[in-house]
N, C-alpha and C positions, 0 to 999 in steps of 0.2 A: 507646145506640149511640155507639160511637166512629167517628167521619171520619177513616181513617187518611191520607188526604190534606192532611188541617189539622194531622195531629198527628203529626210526624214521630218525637217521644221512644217512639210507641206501635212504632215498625218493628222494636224490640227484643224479638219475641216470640218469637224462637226458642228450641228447646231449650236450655238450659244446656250449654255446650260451643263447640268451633269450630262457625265458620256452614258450614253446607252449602250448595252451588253454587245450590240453590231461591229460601234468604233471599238470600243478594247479588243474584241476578234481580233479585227481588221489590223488594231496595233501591232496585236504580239504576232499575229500568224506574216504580217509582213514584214515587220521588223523587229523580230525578237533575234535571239541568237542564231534561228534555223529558219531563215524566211519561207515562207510555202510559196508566195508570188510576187509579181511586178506587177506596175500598174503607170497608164500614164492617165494623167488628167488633161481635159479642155477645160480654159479658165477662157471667159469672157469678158476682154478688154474693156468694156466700160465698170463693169458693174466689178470686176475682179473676184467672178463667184464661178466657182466647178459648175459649168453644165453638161460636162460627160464624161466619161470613164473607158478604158480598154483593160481590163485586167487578166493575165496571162500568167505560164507556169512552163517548165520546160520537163519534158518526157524524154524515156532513156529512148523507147521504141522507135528505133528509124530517126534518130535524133530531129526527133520535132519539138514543136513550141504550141501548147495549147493555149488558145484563146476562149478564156473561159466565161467571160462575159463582158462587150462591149454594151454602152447605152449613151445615150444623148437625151436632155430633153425636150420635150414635145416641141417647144415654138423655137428650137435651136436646128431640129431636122432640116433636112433638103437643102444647108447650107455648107455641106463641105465638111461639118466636123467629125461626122462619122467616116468620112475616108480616111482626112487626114490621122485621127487616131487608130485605122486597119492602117495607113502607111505608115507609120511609128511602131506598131508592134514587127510590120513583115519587116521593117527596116532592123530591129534587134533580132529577127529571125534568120535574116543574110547574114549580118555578123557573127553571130554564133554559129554558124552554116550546121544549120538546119536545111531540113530538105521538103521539109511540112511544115504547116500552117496550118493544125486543127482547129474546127469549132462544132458546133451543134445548132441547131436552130428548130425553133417548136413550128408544127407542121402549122399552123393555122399565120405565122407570121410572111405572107405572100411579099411582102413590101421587103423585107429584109432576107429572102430568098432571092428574088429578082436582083436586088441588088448584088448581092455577093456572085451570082451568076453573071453580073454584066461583068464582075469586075475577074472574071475567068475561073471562080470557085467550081468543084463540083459533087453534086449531091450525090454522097458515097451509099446511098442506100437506095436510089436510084442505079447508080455506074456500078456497084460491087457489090450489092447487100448487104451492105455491113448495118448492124444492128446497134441501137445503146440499149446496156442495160444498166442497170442498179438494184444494191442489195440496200435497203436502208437497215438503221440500228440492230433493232428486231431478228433483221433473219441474219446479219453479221454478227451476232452471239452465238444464233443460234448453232451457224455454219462454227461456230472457233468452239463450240462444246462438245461438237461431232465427234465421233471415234468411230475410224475405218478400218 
């Protein structure tokens, strides 16, 4: 696993060509002055190309460590690399002793549900009720023009 956090030469994994609006994001919000997250990569020893990603962010709440979206892709599943990069993130979540290991997962995803349940996860809106929510753009204006 690569720490693309520690290893800023790795942020050059875009397609060959200009950057698109995604990478420069991805540049400055990881490695500008104020990083927003961390991230490790799976590189595949033949080919030497990213086929997955864990990328992460650390929370003051209960000193946890969000995990804000892992992926592997398709013909790279069911081989180990999406453990190993959940054991790479929980492994910087013991070091920084955290006490959580947040994520989210979309209700129709059964396969990565199961999973994260084998691996002793549990589904907080199932055991607690806890809810997500979001405000997108729109209603975060509108809420910051409010007056109470």
């Amino acid at each position: 696993m690569l720490r693309i956090s520690r290893l800023r030469k790795n942020a050059e994994w875009s397609p060959t060509g200009p950057k698109n609006l995604l990478t420069i994001a991805l540049e400055q919000d990881g490695f500008g002055t104020r990083p927003f997250f961390e991230a490790f990569v799976a590189v595949e020893k033949e080919s030497n190309q990213i086929i997955g990603f864990a990328l992460y962010f650390f929370t003051y709440s209960t000193w946890s460590l969000y995990m804000e979206d892992i992926y592997v892709q398709l013909q790279h599943r069911r081989k180990g690399v999406g453990l190993s990069l959940l054991r790479s993130v929980s492994q910087v979540a013991l070091s920084e002793n955290c006490v959580r290991l947040n994520f989210s997962v979309l209700n129709w995803n059964s396969p990565s549900i199961e999973f994260y349940k084998s691996l002793g996860a549990s589904d907080l809106t199932e055991k607690e009720g806890w809810h997500c929510f979001r405000m997108n753009r729109a209603e975060i204006e509108q809420l910051a023009q409010c007056k109470a």
